[in-house]
Structures are given as C-alpha cells and as structure tokens.
C-alpha positions in Angstrom: 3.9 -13.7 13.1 7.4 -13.4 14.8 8.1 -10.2 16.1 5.2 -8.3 15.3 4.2 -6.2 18.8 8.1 -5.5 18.6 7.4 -3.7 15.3 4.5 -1.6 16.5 6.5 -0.6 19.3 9.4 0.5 17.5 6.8 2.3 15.2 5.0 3.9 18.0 9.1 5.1 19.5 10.2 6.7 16.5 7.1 7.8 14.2 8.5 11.6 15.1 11.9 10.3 13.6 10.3 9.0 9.8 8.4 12.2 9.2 11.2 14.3 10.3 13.7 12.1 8.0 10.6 11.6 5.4 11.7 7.8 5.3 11.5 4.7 7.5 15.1 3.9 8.4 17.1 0.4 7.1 17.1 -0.9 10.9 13.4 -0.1 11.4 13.1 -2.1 7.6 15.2 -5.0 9.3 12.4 -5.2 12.1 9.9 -5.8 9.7 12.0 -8.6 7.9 12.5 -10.0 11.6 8.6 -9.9 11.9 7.6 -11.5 8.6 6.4 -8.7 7.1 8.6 -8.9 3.8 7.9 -12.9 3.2 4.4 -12.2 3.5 4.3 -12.2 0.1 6.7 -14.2 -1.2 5.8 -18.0 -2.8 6.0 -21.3 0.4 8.2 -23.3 -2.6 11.0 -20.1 -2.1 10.5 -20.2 2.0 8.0 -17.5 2.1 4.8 -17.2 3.9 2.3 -16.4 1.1 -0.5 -15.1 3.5 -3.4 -15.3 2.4 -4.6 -11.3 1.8 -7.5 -10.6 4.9 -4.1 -11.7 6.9 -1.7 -9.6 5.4 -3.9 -6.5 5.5 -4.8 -6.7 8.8 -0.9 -7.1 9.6 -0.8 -3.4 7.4 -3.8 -2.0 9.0 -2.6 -2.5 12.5 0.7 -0.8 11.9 -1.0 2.0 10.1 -3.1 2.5 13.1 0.1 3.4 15.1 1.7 5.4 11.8 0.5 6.0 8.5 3.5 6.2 6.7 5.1 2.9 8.4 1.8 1.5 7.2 2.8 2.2 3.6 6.1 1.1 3.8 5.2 -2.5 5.3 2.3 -2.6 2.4 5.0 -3.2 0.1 5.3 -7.0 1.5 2.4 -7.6 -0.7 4.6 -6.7 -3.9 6.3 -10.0 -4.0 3.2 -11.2 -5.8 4.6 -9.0 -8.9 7.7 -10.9 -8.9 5.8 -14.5 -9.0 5.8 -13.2 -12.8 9.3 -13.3 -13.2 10.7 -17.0 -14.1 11.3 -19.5 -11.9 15.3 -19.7 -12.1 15.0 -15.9 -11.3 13.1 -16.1 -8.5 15.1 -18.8 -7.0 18.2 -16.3 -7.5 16.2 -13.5 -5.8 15.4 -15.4 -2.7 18.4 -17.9 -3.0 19.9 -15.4 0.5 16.2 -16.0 2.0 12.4 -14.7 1.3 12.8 -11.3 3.5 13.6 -9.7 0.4 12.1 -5.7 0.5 10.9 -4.4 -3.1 10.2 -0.9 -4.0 8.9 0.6 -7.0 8.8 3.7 -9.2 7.0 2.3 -12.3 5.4 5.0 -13.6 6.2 7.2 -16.4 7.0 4.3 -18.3 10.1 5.1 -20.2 11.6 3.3 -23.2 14.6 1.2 -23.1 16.9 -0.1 -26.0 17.0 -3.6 -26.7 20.8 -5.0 -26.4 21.8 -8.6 -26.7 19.3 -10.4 -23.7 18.1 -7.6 -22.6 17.8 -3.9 -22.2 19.3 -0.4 -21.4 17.6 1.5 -19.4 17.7 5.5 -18.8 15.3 7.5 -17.4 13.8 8.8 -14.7 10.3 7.5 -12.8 8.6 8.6 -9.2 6.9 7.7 -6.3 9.1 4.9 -5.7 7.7 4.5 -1.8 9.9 2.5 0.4 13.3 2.9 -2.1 15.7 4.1 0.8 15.4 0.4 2.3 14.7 -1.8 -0.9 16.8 -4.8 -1.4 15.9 -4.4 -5.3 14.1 -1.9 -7.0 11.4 -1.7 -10.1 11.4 0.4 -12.7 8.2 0.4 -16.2 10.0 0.4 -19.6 8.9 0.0 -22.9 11.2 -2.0 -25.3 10.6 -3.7 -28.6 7.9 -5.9 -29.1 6.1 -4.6 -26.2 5.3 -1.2 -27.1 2.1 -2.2 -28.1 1.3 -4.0 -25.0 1.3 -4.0 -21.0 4.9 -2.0 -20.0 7.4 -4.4 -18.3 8.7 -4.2 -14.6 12.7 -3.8 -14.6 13.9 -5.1 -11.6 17.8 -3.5 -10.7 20.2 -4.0 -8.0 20.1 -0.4 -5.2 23.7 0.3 -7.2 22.1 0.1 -10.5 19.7 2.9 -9.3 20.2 6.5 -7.8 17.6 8.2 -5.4 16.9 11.7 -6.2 15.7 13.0 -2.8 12.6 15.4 -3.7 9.6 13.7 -1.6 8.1 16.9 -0.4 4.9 16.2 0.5 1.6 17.5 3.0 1.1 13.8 4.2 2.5 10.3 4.5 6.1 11.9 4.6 7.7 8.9 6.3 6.9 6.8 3.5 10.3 8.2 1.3 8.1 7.9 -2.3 11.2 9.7 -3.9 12.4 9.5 -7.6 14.4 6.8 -9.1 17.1 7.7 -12.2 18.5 5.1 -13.7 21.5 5.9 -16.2 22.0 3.4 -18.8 22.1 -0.3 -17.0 21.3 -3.0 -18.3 18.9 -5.5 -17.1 18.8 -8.9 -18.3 15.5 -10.0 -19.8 14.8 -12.8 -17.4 15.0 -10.1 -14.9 11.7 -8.5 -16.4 8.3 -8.8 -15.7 4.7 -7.7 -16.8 2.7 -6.2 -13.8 0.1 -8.0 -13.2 0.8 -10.6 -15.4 0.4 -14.8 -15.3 2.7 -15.9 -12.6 5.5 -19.0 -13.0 4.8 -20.0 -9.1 1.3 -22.2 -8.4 0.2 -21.7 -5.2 -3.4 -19.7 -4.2 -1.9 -16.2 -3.6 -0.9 -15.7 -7.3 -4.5 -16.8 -8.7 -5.6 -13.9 -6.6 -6.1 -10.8 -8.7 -2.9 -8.9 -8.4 -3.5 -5.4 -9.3 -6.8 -5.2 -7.2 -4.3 -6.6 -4.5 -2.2 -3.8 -5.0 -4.9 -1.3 -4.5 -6.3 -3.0 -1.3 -2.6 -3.2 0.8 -3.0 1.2 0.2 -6.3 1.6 0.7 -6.3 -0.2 4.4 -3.3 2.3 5.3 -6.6 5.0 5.3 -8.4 2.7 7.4 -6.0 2.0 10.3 -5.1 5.7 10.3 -8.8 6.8 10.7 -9.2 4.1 13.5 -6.6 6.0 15.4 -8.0 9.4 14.7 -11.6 7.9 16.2 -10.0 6.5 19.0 -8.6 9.4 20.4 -12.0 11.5 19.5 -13.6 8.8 22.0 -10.7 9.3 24.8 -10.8 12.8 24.0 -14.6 12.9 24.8 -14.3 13.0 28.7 -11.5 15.9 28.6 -12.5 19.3 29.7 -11.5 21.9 26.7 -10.0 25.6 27.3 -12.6 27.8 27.9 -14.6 25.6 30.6 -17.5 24.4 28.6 -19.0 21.2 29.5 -17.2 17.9 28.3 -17.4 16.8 24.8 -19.2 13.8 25.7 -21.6 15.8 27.4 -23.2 17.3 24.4 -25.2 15.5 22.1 -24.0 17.2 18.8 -20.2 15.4 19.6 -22.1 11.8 20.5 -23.8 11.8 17.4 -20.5 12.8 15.1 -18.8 10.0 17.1 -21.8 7.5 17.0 -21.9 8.4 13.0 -18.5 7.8 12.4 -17.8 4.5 13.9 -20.7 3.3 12.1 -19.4 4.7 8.7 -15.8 3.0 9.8 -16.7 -0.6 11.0 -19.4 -0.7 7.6 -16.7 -0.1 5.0 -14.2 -2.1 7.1 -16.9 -5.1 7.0 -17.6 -4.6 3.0 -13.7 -4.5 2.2 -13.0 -7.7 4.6 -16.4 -8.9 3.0 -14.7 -9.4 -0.7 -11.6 -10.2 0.4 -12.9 -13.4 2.3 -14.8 -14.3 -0.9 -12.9 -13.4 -3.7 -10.0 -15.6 -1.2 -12.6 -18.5 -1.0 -12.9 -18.5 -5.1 -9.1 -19.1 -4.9 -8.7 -21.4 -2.8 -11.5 -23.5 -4.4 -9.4 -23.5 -7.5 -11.7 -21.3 -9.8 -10.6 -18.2 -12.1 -12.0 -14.9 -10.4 -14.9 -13.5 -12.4 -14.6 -9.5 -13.2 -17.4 -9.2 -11.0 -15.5 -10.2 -7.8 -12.1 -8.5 -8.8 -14.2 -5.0 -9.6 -15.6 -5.5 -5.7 -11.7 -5.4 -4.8 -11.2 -2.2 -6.4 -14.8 -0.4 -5.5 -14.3 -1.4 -1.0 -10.9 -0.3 -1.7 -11.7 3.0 -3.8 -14.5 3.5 -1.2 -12.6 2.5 2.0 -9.9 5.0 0.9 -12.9 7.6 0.4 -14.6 7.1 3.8 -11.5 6.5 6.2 -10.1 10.0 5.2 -14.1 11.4 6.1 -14.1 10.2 9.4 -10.6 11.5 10.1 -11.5 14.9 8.6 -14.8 14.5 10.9 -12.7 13.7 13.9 -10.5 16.6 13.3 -13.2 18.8 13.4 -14.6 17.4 16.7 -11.2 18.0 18.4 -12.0 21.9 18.2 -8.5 24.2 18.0 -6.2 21.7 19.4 -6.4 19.6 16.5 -4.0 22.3 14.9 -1.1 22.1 17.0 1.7 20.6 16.1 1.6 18.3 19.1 -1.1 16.9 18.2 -1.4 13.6 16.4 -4.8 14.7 14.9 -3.2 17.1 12.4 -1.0 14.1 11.2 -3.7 11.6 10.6 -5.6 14.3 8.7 -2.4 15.0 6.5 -1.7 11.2 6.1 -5.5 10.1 5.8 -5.7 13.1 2.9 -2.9 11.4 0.2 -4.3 7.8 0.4 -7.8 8.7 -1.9 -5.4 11.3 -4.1 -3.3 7.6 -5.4 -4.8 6.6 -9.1 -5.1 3.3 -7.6 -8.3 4.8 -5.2 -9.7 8.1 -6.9 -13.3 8.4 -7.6 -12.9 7.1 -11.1 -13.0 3.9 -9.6 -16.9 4.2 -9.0 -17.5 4.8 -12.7 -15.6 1.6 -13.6 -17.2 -0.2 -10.7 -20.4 1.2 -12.4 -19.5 0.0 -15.4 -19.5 -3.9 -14.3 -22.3 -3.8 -12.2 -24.5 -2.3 -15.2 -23.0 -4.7 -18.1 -21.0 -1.9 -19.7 -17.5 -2.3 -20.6 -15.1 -0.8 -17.9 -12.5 2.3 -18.8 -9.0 0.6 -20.0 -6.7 -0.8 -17.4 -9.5 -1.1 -15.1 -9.7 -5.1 -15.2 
C-alpha cells in the first residue's frame, strides 16, 4: 500500500496535536487517502481496493500501535462496505471523483424522518459520529414510513447538509473527534439511503463477508495495537534503573512473569481473532453463505480481543510503577485509549452471552446476527 510508513510517521509527529485538538486534522485525513486507507473498502468495479479484511486490519492495527485514536479514525475505511447497499447508480455518483472517499457516521439514536416526494426530511440530532471533522459524506439512522417496523435506514448527507456540535469530551481516544451530528430539515433522496448491514448491489467477495461483525472487528483491533505498544515499552522499560535505586525491573522475577503472562495473553487472542478472520474469508472466497456459527466467532475474538488488549495495557501500566502517571508518559494514554474500546456496544461483555447462545443451540439476543 502506497504511502503507508509516511502515514505512521506523520501519526507518530503529531499524535500530541489530535488529542490536544480531540480530532485528526483534514491534511493528516488526506495522507491516509494518499496511502489507500479510504479505498480499502470500497468495490474493484468503482476503482477501489476491496482488501480482503486480515489485510485491512492489520493496516488499522499497525497505526493504532503508534496512536489509538488515528487507529480509529483510519478504521472507518472499512465503512465503505455499508455503502455497497446503496444502488448501483448511487455508488457510481459517490466515487464518480475517485474511491478515496472518507465516511463518517453518527447512526444512533435513530430518529424519524418525514417522507416527502422521493425521499425524506430529516431533523434530529445523533452521536458518536467518529471521524466527522474530515468526512467527505456523512450517515445519519432514520426511521420513515414503511420501515418503522424494520431495520433503521443509513441517510447519507453532503458535510453542508450536516452541522457538528463540538462536545467530544472524553477520558480516552480523544483524537478520534466522535462528536454529534444535527441535521435541520434536509432532504435526502431515497436512492441515497441504505439499510446497515443490509444485501449489497456490488458482487465481489468483500460484501458476502458479514458486515456488521466487520464493523465490530476494524474497533476491536484499535485495543490490540494500542496494547502492543503498551507491552513494548514495559519490555524496553525492563532494563531501566527506577527512582529509588532498586534493582532493574528485569531483574526481579515478579516483573518477568507479568511480562511473560501478558505477551502470552496478547499473541493468543491476536491468533484467535486472525484465526476467524482467515476462515470465515476462506468461506467467501469459496463462494458459500457464512453460517451463524462463523459470523458469531467474528463478534466473540472481537468482543474478547477488546476485553484482553485493554488487561494487558492496565497490567503494563501497573508494571511501570509511578511514572506511568505522568503526563509525559505514553503509558497513561494507552491506558485511557485501551479503556473506551471494550465500553463500545459493539464489544461489551454481552457479546459472550450471545456467543453463548450459538455455541449451545439457543437463540441469540436480537440484533446479535
């Protein structure tokens, strides 16, 4: 991929500057375009990439390992599998400029909009919309005639359609500017719609892949490059005489073991969530339907790679002793970011019960499949 070491360079330069802003700038967005990052996504037949997902995620997981937040922003170059919903024409509209198109998203609450002649106004107001500040076009969930009774559909706007009410206020991930959308009566035409998740118009292997699972994998390996980071420097850190003049922390057995525990813990659910991803790819490519048992794998090494990443970083905190807490420290940052990527509903500990659910022949919660 064109670019790439660039864009962990100019991650690693200015990582200070998107937690101090609480957003990654438009230039720093343009980098990532320039890299690949933003037609990663985005269907071979409309001049994208369409990585296959082990490939994409490690792309995410090696930024994330030089900033969490930057991580979460460049995850969004998944999200072009969400528009392979919307129709073909559309699509061909949306790229017609060129597949380095950024999308952001604030779906959720799902608001209702009023049905006008081929289409819909919409009002309201919707958060966590991660990335906004440098999206090219922007999602919003409504509810509108027919389908209140089903799935909520994905409004897609233009940035002028949409203001940014800037309240993301946040402990961790601060770079990743997940502010509020409003939107104040626009209308969006109804080819400009789509169901999340739903049966995309574009044939190719990435959009046979199970989207919302997707969705919950490109987050979850944010956790795992930022607690590869936080182990890393634990292990340099080792050698390094402390304050008071005690012996080294590699010298003591109590630190080897913490370390020796931890890597183990990281490369295990590292292997289980590349695990799935490889197979669940392989039942793709072969040109077979994913069974619920594969797609509820996604969500479980995802759920559980979420879980375990932000242990090891709170276990490598501890082993830096007192100058973890210093604000020069990176430690305190990869805590902070490491802590939000479990708290997303995408990766809480619900999703053991409704991985529990399949693997015991009981019907999962709603929404979970």
């Amino acid at each position: 991929m064109g670019n790439f070491e660039r864009v962990l360079e100019v991650v690693a330069e200015r990582r200070a500057e998107f937690e101090e802003k609480r957003h990654v700038p438009s230039d720093v967005i343009a980098e990532f375009k320039q890299a690949g990052i933003y037609r990663a996504g985005v269907p071979q037949r409309f001049g994208g990439d369409a990585l296959p997902p082990a490939e994409f995620l490690r792309l995410v997981e090696r930024v994330s390992t030089v900033d969490g937040s930057a991580g979460w922003v460049a995850s969004f170059g998944s999200s072009a599998v969400y528009l392979a919903a919307l129709p073909l024409d559309t699509q061909a509209e949306l790229y017609a400029a060129g597949p380095d198109v950024a999308f952001a998203g604030g779906l959720f609450p799902v608001q209702s909009a009023h049905v006008v002649q081929d289409g819909y106004r919409i009002t309201g107001r919707w958060k966590f919309a991660s990335g906004c500040k440098g999206a090219d076009v922007l999602g919003v969930g409504i509810r509108a005639g027919e389908d209140r009774t089903g799935r909520p559909l994905t409004a897609v706007l233009r940035p002028d359609q949409v203001k940014i009410a800037e309240n993301w206020d946040v402990i961790g991930l601060r770079g990743t500017g997940s502010h509020d959308l409003v939107v104040d009566g626009a209308v969006v035409p109804r080819e400009w719609t789509f169901v999340r998740g739903g049966k995309p118009t574009v044939d190719e292997p990435l959009y046979r892949y199970p989207t919302v699972p997707y969705a919950a994998q490109v987050l979850a390996v944010v956790g795992l490059g930022v607690a590869r980071a936080a182990l890393d420097l634990v292990i340099a850190q080792g050698g390094r005489s402390g304050y008071t003049g005690a012996p080294k922390p590699a010298e003591r057995a109590t630190y080897r073991i913490s370390v020796g525990q931890a890597e183990a813990q990281l490369r295990s659910v590292r292997a289980f969530f590349y695990e799935i991803t490889e197979d669940v790819w392989a039942t793709v490519e072969a040109g077979d339907a994913v069974p619920p048992e594969q797609a509820s794998l996604l969500r479980l090494a995802s759920a559980h790679l979420a879980k375990t990443s932000f242990e090891v970083v709170r276990a490598a905190y501890q082993l830096v002793g007192i100058a973890a807490i210093t604000d020069s420290s990176p430690m305190q940052r990869y805590l902070r970011d490491a802590s939000v990527v479990p708290q997303h509903a995408f990766l809480q500990e619900g999703m053991y019960d409704g991985a529990g659910a399949v693997l015991t022949g009981v019907q999962p919660f709603p929404g979970y499949l």
